[in-house]
C-alpha positions as a Python dict, from the first residue, in 0.01 Angstrom:
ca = {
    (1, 'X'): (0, 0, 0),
    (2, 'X'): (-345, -140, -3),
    (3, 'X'): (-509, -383, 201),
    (4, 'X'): (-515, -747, 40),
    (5, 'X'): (-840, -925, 65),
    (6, 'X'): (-676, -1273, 215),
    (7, 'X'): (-465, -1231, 546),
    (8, 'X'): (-83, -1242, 459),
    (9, 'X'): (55, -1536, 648),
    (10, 'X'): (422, -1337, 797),
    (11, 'X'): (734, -1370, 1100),
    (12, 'X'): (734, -1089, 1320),
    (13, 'X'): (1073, -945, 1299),
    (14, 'X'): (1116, -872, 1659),
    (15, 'X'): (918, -1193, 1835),
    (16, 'X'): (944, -1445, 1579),
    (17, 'X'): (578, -1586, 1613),
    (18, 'X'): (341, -1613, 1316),
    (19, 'X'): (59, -1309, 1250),
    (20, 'X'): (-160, -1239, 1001),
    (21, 'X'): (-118, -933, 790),
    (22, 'X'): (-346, -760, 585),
    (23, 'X'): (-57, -575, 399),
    (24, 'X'): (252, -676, 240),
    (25, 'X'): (469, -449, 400),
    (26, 'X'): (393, -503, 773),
    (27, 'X'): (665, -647, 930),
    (28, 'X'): (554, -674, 1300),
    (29, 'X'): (243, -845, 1484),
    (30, 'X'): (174, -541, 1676),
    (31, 'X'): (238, -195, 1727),
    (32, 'X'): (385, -276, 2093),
    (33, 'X'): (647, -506, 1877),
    (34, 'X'): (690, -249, 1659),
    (35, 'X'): (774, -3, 1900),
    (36, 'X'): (979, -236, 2104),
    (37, 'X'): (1188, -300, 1793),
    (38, 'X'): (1197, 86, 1747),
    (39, 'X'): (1331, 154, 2088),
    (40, 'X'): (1584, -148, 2016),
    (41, 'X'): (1707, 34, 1660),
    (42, 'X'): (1765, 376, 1852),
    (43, 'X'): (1951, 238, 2132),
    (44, 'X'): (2237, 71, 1906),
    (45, 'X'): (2216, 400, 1683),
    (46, 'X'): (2320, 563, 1995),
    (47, 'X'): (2565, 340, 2131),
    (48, 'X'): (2738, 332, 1757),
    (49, 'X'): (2764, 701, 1791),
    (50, 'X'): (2933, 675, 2144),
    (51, 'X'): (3141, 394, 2056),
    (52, 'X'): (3253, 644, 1753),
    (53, 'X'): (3311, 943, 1972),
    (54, 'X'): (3487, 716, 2238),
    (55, 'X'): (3743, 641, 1954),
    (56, 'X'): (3807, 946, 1802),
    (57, 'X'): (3889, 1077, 2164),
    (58, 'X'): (4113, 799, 2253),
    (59, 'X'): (4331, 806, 1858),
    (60, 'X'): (4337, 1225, 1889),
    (61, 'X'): (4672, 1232, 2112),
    (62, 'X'): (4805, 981, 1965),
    (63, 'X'): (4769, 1180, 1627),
    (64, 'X'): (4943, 1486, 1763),
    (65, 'X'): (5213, 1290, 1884),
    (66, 'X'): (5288, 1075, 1623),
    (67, 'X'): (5399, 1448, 1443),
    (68, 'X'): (5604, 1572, 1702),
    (69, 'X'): (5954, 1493, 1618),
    (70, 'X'): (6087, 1390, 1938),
    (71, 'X'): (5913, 1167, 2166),
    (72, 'X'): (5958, 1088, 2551),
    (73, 'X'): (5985, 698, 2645),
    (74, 'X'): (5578, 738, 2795),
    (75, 'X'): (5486, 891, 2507),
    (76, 'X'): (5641, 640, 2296),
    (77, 'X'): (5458, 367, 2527),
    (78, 'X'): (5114, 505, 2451),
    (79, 'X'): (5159, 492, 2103),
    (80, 'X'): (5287, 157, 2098),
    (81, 'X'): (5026, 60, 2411),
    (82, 'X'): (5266, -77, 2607),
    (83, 'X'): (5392, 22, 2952),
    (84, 'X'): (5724, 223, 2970),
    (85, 'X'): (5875, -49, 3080),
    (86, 'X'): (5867, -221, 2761),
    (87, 'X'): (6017, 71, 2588),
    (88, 'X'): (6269, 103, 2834),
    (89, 'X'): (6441, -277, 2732),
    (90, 'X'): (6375, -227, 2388),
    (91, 'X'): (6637, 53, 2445),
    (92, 'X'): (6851, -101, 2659),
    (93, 'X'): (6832, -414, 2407),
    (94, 'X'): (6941, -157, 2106),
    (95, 'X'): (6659, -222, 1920),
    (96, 'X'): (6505, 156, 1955),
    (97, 'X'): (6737, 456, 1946),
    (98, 'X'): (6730, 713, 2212),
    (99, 'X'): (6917, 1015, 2330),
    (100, 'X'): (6900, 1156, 2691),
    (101, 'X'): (6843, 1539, 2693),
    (102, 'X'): (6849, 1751, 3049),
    (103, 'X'): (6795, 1407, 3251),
    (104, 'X'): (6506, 1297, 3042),
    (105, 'X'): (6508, 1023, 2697),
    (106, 'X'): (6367, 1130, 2388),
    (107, 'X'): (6299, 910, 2098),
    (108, 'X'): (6276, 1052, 1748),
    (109, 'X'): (6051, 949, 1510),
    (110, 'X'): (6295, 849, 1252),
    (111, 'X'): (6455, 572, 1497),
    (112, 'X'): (6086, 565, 1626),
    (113, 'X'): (5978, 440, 1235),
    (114, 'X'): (6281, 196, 1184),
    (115, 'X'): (6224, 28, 1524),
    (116, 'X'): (5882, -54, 1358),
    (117, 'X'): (6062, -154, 1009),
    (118, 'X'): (6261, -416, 1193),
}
């Protein structure tokens, strides 16, 4: 872009006071703005990205378990991100089917799906 002959009266988009530009397209008063607002752009990039990776880490077990077809009561609780606890009365309350296999209860995903139906 070329150079205007009158000074542009503009905002800098990072400290908001008033500057002359000699271009349209400048958008900051200085190149210490400019790289301020640079450094600011990069650092949300980056915590976007970790945010991103934080949640695909946290949802991957709960992918593989939700297709297992039997589920243990802790399991269960991490999908539904409650404590066991919680689990445990919705059994005892009937409202979530369970069967007890070698000392241990197991959920399956059909009573698993209708206790989320209901």
């Amino acid at each position: 872009m070329v150079a205007s002959k009158d000074p542009i009266p503009k905002i800098c988009m990072f400290c908001q006071n008033l500057f002359e530009a000699q271009k349209s397209t400048t958008q900051y008063c200085s190149q210490k703005c400019a790289a301020k607002a640079y450094k600011v752009r990069k650092r949300q990039e980056r915590n976007q990205e970790a945010q991103k990776e934080n949640l695909e880490k946290l949802s991957a077990p709960i992918k593989t378990l939700q297709k297992r077809e039997y589920i243990s009561v802790e399991e269960a609780a991490i999908i539904l991100g409650v404590s066991r606890w919680t689990v445990q009365r919705a059994i005892k309350q009937g409202k979530l089917e369970s069967a007890k296999l070698l000392g241990r209860r197991i959920i399956s995903q059909k009573s698993f799906k209708k206790f989320f139906k209901s």
